[in-house]
C-alpha positions as a Markdown table, in Angstrom:
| # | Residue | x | y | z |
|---|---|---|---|---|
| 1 | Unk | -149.8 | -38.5 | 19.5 |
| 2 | Unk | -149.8 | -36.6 | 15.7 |
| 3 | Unk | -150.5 | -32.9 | 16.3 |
| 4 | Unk | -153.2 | -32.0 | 13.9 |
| 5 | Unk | -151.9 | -29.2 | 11.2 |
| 6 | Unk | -155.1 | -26.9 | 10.2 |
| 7 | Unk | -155.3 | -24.1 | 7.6 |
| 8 | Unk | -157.3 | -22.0 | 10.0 |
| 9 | Unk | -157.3 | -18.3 | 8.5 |
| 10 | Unk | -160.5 | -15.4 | 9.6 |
| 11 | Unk | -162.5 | -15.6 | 6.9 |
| 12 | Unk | -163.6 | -11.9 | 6.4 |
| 13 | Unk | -166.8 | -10.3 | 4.0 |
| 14 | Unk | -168.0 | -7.2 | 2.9 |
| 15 | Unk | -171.0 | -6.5 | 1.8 |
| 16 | Unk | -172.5 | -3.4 | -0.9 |
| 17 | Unk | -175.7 | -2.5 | -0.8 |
| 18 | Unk | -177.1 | -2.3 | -4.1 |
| 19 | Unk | -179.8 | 0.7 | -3.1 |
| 20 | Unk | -178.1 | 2.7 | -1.2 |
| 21 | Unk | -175.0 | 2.6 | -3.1 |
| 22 | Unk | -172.6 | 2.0 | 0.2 |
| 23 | Unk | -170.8 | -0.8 | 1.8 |
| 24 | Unk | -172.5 | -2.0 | 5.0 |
| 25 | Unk | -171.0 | -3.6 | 7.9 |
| 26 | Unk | -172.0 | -6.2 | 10.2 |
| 27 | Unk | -170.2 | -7.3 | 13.3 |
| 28 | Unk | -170.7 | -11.0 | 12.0 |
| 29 | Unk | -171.8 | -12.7 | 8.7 |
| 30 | Unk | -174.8 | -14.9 | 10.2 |
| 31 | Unk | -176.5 | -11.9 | 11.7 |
| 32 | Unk | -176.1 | -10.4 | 8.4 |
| 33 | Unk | -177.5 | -13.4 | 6.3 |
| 34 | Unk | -180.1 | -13.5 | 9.0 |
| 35 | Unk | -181.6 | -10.4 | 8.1 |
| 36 | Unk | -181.1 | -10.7 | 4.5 |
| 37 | Unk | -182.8 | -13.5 | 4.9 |
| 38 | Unk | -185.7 | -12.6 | 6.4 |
| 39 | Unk | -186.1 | -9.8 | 4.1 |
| 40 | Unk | -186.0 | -12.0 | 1.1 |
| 41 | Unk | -183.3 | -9.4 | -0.1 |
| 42 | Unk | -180.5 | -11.2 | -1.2 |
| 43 | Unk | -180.2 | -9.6 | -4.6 |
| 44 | Unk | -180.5 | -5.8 | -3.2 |
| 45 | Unk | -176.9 | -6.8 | -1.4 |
| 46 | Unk | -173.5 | -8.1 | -3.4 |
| 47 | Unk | -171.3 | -10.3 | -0.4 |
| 48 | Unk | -167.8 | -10.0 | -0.8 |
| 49 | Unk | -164.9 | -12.5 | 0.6 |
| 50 | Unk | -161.9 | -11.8 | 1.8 |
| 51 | Unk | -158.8 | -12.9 | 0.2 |
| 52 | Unk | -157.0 | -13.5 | 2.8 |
| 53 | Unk | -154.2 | -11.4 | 1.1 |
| 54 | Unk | -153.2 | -8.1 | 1.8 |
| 55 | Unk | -151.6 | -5.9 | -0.9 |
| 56 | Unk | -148.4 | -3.5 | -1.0 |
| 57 | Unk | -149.9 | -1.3 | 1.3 |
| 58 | Unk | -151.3 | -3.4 | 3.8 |
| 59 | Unk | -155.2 | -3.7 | 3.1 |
| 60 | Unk | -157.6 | -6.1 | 2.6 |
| 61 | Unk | -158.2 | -7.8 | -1.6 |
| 62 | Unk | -161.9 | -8.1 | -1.4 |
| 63 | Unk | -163.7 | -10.0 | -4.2 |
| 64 | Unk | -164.9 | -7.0 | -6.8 |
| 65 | Unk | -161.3 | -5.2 | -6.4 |
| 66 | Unk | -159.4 | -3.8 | -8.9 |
| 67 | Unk | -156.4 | -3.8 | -8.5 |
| 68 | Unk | -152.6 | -3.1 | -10.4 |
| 69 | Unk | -149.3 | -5.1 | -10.0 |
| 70 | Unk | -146.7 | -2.3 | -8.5 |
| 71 | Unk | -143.7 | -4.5 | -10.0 |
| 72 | Unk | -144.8 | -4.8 | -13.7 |
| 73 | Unk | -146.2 | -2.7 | -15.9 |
| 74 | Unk | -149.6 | -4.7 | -16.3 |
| 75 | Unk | -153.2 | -3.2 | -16.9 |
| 76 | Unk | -155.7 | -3.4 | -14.2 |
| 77 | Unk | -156.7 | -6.4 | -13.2 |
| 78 | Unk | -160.6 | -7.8 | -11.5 |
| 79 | Unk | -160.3 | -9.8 | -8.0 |
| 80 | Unk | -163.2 | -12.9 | -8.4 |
| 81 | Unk | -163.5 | -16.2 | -7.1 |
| 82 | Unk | -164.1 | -18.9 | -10.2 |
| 83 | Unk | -163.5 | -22.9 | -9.5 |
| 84 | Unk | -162.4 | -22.5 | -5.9 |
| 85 | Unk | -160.0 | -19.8 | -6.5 |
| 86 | Unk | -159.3 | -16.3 | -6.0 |
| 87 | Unk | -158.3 | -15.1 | -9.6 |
| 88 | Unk | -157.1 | -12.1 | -11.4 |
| 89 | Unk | -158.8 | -11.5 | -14.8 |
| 90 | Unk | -159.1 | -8.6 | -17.1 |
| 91 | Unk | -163.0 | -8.6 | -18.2 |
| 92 | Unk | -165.2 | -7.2 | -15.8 |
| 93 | Unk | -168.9 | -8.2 | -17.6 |
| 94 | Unk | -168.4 | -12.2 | -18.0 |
| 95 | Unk | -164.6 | -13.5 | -17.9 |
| 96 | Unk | -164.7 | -15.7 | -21.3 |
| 97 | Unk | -164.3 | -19.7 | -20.9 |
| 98 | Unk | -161.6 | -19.9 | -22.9 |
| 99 | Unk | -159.3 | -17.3 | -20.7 |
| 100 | Unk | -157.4 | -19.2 | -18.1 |
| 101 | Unk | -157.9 | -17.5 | -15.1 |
| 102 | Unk | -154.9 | -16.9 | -13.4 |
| 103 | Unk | -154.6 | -17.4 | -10.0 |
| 104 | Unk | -153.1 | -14.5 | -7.1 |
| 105 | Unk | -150.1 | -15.6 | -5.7 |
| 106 | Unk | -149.4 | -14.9 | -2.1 |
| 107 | Unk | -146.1 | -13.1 | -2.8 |
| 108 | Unk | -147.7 | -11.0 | -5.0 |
| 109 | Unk | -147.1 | -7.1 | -5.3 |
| 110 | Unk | -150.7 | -6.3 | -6.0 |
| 111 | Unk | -152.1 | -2.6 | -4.8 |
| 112 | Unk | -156.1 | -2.1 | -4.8 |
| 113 | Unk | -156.8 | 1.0 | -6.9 |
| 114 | Unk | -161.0 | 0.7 | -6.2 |
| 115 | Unk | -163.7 | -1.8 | -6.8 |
| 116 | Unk | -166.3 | -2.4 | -9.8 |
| 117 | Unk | -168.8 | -0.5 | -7.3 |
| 118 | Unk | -167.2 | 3.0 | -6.4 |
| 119 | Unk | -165.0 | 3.5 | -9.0 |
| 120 | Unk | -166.8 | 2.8 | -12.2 |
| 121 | Unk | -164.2 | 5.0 | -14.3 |
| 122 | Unk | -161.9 | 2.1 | -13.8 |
| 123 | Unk | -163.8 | -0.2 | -15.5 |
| 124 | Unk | -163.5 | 1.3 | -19.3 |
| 125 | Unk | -159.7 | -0.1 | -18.7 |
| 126 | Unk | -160.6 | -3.4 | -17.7 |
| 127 | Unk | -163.3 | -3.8 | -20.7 |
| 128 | Unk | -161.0 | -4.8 | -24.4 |
């Protein structure tokens, strides 16, 4: 009998509140949706996945992370998910169809600096 391989991984979110300018936290994501739900609130909250990567220092890359390669001198770079990826791009208001988005590699050497939330300063590096 064939042993059936899965990719299983926890699949983690986070989620900002848009009005109270804070992250929230709920001990699961349907309870959460639940109550967004019933509010008719989706667009007062911004859900965030998980990467499933960790950076140099051990934490989290959350979708909405900026974040800086500790091995090459590279400018800042945006965490977002685009065509079933997690990518790293350098325009923070609409990442141009023409610019490849370039995928995070595991093996990476990526430290989060902030996200496009708490640390707007950040930003005016990420905008050309």
């Amino acid at each position: 009998m064939r042993k059936k391989v899965t990719d299983e991984r926890e699949l983690k979110f986070r989620v900002w509140d848009r009005t109270n300018k804070e992250y929230v936290s709920y001990f699961d994501l349907k309870s959460m949706l639940d109550k967004m739900s019933s509010l008719n609130r989706y667009r007062l909250y911004c859900v965030e996945q998980c990467t499933g990567i960790k950076d140099s220092e051990g934490a989290d890359i959350y979708e909405s992370d900026i974040v800086e390669d500790t091995e090459k001198n590279v400018s800042l770079k945006l965490v977002y998910f685009q065509n079933g990826a997690f990518c790293l791009g350098e325009c923070v208001l609409r990442i141009p169809d023409h610019l490849a988005p370039m995928q995070i590699p595991y093996d990476s050497k990526l430290r989060v600096v902030g996200n496009i939330h708490q640390n707007k300063n950040l930003l005016e590096d990420l905008v050309e």
